[in-house]
C-alpha positions in Angstrom: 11.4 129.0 -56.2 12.8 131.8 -54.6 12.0 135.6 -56.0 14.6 138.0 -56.5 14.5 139.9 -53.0 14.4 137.3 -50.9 18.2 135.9 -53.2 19.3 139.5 -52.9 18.4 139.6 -49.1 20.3 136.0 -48.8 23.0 137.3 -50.6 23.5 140.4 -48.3 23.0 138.9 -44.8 25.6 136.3 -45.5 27.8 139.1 -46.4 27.2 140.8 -43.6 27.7 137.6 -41.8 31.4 137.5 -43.2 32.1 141.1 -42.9 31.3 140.7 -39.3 32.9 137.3 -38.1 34.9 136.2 -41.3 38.0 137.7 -39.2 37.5 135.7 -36.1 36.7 132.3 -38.0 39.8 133.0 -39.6 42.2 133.5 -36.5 40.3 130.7 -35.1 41.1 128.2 -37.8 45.1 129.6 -38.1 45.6 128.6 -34.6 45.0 125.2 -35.6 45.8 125.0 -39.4 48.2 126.5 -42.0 47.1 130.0 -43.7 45.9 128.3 -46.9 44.3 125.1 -45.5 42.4 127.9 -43.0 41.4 130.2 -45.4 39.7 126.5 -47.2 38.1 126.0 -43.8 36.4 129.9 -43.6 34.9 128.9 -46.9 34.0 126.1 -46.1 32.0 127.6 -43.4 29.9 130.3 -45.1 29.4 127.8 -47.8 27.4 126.1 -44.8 25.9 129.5 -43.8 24.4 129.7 -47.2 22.8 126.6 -47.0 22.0 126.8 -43.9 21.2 130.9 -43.8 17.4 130.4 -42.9 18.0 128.0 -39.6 21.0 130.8 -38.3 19.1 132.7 -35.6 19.5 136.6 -35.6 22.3 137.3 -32.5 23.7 133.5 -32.4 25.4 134.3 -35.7 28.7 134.4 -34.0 28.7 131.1 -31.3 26.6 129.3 -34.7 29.9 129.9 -37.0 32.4 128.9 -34.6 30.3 125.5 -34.1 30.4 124.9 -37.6 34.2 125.7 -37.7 35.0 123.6 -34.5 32.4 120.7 -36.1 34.5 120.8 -39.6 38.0 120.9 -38.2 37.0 117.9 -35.7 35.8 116.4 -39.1 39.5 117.1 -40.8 41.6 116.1 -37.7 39.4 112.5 -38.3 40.1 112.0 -42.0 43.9 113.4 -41.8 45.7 109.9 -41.8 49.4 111.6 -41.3 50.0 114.1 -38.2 52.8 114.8 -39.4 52.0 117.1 -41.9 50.4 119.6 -39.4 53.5 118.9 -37.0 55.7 120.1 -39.8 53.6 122.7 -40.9 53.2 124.5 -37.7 56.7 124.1 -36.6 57.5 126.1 -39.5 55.8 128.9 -38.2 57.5 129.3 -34.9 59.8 131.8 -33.9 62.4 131.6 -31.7 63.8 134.5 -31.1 61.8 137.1 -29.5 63.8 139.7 -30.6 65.4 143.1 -29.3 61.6 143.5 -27.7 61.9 140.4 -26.0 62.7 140.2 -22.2 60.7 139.6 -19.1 56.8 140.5 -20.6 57.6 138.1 -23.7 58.8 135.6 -20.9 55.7 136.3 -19.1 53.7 135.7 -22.1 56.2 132.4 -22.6 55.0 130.8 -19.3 51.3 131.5 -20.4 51.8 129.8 -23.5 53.5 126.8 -21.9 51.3 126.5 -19.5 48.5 126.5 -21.9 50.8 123.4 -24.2 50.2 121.6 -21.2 46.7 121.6 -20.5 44.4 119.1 -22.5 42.8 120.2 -25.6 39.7 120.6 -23.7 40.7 123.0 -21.1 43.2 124.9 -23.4 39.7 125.4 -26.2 37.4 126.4 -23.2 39.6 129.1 -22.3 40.7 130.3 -25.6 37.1 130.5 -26.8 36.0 132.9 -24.0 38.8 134.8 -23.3 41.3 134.8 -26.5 38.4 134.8 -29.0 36.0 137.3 -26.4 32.7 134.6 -26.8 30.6 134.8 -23.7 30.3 131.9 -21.5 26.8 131.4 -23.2 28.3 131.8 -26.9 31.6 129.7 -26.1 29.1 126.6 -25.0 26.9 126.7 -28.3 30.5 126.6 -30.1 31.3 122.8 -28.0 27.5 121.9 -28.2 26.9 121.9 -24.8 24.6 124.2 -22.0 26.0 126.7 -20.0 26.2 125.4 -17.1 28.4 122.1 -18.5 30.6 125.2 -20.3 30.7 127.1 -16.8 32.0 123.9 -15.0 34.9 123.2 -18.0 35.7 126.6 -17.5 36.0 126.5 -13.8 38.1 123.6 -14.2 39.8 124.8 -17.1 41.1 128.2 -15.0 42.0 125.3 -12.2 44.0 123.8 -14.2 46.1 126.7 -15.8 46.5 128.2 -13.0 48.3 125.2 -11.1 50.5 124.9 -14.6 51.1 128.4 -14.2 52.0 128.3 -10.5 53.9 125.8 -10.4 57.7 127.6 -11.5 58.5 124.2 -12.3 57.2 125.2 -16.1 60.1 124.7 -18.4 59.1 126.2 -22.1 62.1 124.1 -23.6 60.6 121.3 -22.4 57.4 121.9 -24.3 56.9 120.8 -28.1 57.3 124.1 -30.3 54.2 122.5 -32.3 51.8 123.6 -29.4 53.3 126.7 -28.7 53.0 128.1 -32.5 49.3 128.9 -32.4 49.4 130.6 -29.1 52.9 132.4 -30.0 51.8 133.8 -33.7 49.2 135.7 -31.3 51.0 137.1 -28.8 53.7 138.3 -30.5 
């Protein structure tokens, strides 16, 4: 049975784990779910934390957390019989109109997005993790559960890839569903 300072130590380094990364789970999980269903997710995951606190090596806090986010949604996208649900939700979300600030940096943030829409869901995490969500290359391949050198070579193809979409002027944001531009958008905006 566990004595009192090891429970109070517990207790504090998974609240230090939250005060330091709760944030980042949190915009990781509203790209891809609704504000109340992510918030349910970021509980989810420090309730694995706690269970799990002992096995979470000091400096692999971060990469560890978004594993076990990526693992559980994975886990929800396979049990959620209806799409359609999310597809509603997140079209909700979307705006339009960029504004009075609008003009040619929110078009040139436009294209980004669009060309993101078009990549595979893949290429478009790889990227996101290491440069939207600032994980290392190291970090970003213990999130997919793979080494870094597999992570280096999705990468490199990843930046291939978007950077083709990008070139190629032939990118037509219409065109593009407004369900996979509304996590991207809600952050650039």
């Amino acid at each position: 049975m566990p004595d009192a300072e090891t429970t109070a130590a517990d207790h504090q380094r998974l609240t230090d784990l939250f005060r330091r990364h709760g944030n980042a789970i949190y915009a990781y999980a509203s790209d891809r779910l609704s504000r109340d269903d992510a918030q349910d997710l970021v509980a989810e995951v420090f309730v694995v934390a706690w269970r799990r606190l002992e096995t979470i090596r000091v400096g692999d806090e971060r990469p560890w957390l978004f594993g076990v986010a990526r693992r559980l949604l994975l886990q929800q996208h396979r049990h959620r019989a209806d799409q359609s649900a999310l597809q509603n939700r997140l079209n909700s979300t979307v705006e339009h109109d960029p504004g009075p600030g609008g003009g040619p940096l929110w078009e040139g943030r436009t294209e980004v997005v669009a060309a993101l829409a078009k990549l595979p869901e893949a290429d478009r995490e790889a990227l996101l993790l290491r440069y939207w969500y600032d994980l290392s290359s190291g970090e970003s391949a213990k999130v997919l559960g793979c080494t870094a050198a597999t992570f280096a070579v999705r990468l490199h193809r990843a930046r291939r890839r978007f950077k083709k979409l990008y070139e190629a002027h032939s990118i037509d944001t219409h065109l593009v569903p407004d369900s996979s531009l509304t996590a991207y958008m809600r952050g650039l905006q």
